[in-house]
Biotite code that builds the C-alpha atoms (Angstrom):
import biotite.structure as struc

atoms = struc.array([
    struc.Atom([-8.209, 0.378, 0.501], chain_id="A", res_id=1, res_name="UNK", atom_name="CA", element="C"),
    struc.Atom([-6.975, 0.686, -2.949], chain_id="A", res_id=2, res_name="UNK", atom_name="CA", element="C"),
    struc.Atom([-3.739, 0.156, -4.369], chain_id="A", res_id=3, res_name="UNK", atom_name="CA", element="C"),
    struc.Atom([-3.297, 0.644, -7.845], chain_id="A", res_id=4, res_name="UNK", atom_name="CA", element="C"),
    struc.Atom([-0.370, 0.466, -10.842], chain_id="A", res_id=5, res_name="UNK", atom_name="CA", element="C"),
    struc.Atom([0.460, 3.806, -12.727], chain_id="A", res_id=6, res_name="UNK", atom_name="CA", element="C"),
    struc.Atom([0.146, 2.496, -15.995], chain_id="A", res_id=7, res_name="UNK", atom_name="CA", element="C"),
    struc.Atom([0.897, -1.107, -15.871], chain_id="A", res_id=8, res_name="UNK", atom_name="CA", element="C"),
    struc.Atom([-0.115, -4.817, -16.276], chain_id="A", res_id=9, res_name="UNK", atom_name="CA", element="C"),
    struc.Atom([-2.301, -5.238, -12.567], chain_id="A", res_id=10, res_name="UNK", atom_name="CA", element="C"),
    struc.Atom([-1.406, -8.680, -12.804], chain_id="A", res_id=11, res_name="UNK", atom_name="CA", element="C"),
    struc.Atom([2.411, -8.849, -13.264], chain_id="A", res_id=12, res_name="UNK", atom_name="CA", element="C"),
    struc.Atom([4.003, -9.178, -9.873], chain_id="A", res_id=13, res_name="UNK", atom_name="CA", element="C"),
    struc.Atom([5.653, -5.945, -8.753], chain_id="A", res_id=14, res_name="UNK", atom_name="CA", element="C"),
    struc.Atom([9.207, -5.216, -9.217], chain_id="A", res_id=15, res_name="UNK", atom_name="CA", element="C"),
    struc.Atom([11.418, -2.577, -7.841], chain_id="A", res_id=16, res_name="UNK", atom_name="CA", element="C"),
    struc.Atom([11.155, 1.037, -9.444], chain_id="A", res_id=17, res_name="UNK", atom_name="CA", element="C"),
    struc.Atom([7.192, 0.669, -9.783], chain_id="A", res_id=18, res_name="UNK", atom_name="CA", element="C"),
    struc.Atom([4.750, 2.965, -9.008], chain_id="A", res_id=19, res_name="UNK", atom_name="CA", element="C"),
    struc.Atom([1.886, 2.068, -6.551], chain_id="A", res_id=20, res_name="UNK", atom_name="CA", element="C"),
    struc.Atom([-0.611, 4.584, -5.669], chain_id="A", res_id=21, res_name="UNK", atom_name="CA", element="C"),
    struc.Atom([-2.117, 3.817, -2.485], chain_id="A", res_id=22, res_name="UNK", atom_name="CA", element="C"),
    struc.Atom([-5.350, 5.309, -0.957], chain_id="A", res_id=23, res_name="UNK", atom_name="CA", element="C"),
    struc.Atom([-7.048, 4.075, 2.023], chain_id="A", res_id=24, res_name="UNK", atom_name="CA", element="C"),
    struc.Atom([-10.165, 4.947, 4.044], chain_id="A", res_id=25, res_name="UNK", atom_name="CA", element="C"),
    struc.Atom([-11.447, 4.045, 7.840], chain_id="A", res_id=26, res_name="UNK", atom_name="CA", element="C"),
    struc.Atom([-9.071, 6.589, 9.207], chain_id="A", res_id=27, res_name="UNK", atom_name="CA", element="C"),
    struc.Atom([-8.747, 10.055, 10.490], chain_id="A", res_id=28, res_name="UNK", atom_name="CA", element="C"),
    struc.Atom([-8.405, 12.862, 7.735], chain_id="A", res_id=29, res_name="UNK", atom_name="CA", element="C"),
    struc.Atom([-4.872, 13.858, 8.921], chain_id="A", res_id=30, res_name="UNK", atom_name="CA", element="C"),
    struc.Atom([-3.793, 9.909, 8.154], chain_id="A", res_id=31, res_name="UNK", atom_name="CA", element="C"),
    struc.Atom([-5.275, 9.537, 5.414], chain_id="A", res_id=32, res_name="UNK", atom_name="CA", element="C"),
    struc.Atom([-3.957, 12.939, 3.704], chain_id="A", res_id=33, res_name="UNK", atom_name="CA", element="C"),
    struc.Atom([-0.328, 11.089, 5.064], chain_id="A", res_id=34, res_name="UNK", atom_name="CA", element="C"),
    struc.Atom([-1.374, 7.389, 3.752], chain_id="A", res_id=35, res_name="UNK", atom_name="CA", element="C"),
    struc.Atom([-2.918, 8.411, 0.435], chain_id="A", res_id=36, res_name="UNK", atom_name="CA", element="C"),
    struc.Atom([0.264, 8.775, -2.205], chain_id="A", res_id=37, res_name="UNK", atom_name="CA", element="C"),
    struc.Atom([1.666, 7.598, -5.099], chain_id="A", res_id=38, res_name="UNK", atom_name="CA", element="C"),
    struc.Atom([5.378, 5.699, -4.047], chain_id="A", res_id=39, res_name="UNK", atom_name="CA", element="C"),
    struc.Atom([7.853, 3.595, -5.487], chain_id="A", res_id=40, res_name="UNK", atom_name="CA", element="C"),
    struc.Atom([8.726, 0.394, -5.090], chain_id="A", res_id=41, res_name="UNK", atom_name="CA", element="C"),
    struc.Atom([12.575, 0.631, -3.119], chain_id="A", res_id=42, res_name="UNK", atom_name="CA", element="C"),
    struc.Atom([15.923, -0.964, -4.752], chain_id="A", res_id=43, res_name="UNK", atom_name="CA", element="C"),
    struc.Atom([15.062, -3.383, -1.690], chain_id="A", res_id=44, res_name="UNK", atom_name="CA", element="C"),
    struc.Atom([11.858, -4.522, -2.506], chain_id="A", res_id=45, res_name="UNK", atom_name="CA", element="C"),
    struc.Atom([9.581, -2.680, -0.312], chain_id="A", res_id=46, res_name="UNK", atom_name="CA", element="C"),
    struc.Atom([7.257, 0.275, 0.147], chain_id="A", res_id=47, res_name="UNK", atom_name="CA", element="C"),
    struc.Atom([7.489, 2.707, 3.107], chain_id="A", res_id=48, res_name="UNK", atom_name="CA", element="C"),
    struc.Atom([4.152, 3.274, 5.365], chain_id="A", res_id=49, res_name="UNK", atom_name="CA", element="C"),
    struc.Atom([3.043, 5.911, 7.644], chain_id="A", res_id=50, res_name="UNK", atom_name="CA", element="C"),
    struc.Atom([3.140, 4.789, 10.685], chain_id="A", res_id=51, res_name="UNK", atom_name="CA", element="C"),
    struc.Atom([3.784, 0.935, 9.781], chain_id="A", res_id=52, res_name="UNK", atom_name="CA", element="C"),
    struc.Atom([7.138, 1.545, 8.654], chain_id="A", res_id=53, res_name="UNK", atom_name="CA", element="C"),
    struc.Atom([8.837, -0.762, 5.763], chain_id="A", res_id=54, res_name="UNK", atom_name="CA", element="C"),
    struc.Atom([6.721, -3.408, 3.822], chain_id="A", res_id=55, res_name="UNK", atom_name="CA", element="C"),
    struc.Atom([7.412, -5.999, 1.257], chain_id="A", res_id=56, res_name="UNK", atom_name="CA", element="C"),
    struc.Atom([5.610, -5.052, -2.617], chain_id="A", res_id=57, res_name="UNK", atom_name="CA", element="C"),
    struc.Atom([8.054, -6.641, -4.982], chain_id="A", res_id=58, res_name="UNK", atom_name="CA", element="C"),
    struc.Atom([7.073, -10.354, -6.148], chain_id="A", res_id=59, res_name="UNK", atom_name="CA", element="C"),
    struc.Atom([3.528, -9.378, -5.318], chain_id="A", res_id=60, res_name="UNK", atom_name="CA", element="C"),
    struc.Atom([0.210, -8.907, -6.932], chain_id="A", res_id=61, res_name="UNK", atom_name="CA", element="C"),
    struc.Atom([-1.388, -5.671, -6.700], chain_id="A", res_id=62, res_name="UNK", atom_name="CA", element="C"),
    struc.Atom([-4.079, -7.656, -4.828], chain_id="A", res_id=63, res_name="UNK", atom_name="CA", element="C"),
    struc.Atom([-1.603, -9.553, -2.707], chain_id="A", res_id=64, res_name="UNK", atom_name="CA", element="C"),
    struc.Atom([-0.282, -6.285, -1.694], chain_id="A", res_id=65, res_name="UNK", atom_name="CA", element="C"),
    struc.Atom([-3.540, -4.590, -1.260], chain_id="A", res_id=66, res_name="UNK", atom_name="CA", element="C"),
    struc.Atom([-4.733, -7.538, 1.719], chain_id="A", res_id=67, res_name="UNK", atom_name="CA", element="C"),
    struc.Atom([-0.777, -6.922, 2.747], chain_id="A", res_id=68, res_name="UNK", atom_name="CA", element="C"),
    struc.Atom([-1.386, -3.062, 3.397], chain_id="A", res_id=69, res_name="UNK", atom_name="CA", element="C"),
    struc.Atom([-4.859, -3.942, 4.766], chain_id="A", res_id=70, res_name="UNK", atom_name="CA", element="C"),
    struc.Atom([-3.320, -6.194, 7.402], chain_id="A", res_id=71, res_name="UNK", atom_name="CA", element="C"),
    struc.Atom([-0.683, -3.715, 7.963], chain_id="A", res_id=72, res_name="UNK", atom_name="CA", element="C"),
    struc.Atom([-2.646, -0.822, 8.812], chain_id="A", res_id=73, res_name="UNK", atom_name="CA", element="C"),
    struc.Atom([-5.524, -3.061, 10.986], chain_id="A", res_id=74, res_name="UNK", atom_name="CA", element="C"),
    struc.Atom([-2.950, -5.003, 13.227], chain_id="A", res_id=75, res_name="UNK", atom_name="CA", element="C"),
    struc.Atom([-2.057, -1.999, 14.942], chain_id="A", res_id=76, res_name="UNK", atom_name="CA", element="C"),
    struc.Atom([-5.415, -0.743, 15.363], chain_id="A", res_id=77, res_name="UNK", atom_name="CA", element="C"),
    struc.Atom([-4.347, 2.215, 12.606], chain_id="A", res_id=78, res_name="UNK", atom_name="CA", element="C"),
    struc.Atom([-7.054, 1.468, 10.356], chain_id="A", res_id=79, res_name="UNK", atom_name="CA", element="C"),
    struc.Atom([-10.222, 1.555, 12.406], chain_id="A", res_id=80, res_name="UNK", atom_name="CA", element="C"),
    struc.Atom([-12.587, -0.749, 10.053], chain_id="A", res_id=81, res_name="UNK", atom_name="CA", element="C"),
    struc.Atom([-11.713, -2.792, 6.996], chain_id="A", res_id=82, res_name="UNK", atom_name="CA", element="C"),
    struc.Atom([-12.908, -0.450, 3.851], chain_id="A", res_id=83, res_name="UNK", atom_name="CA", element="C"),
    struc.Atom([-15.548, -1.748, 1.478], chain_id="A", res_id=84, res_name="UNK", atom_name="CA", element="C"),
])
């Protein structure tokens, strides 16, 4: 699982309007062509999953919001194995 910044300070917490690029392994190829994007950070606060739904970034770390993601794609058995 990687999440990464477009161009900015990886440890500044997120804030609404950035961009997060988010690519993930340990699931199907149809998923993961779904999962793996580049998104922005909502007016609200959050990022929206595939098949998780809405999910908290801003006030984050990258990091923070890499475990986050993680978490949110093993819980429901989405994410088969945690990535390496």
């Amino acid at each position: 699982m990687v999440v990464g910044g477009i161009a900015q300070n990886t440890q500044l917490p997120l804030k609404a309007g950035d961009l997060i690029a988010l690519s993930i392994g340990g699931v199907g190829e149809t998923d993961a062509a779904q999962i793996n994007k580049v998104c922005s950070i909502s007016d609200g606060g959050t990022i929206n999953l595939v098949h998780v739904g809405e999910l908290k970034a801003v006030g984050l770390k990258r990091s923070h919001l890499q475990r986050a993601v993680e978490q949110a794609y093993i819980k429901p058995e989405i994410l088969t194995r945690r990535p390496q």
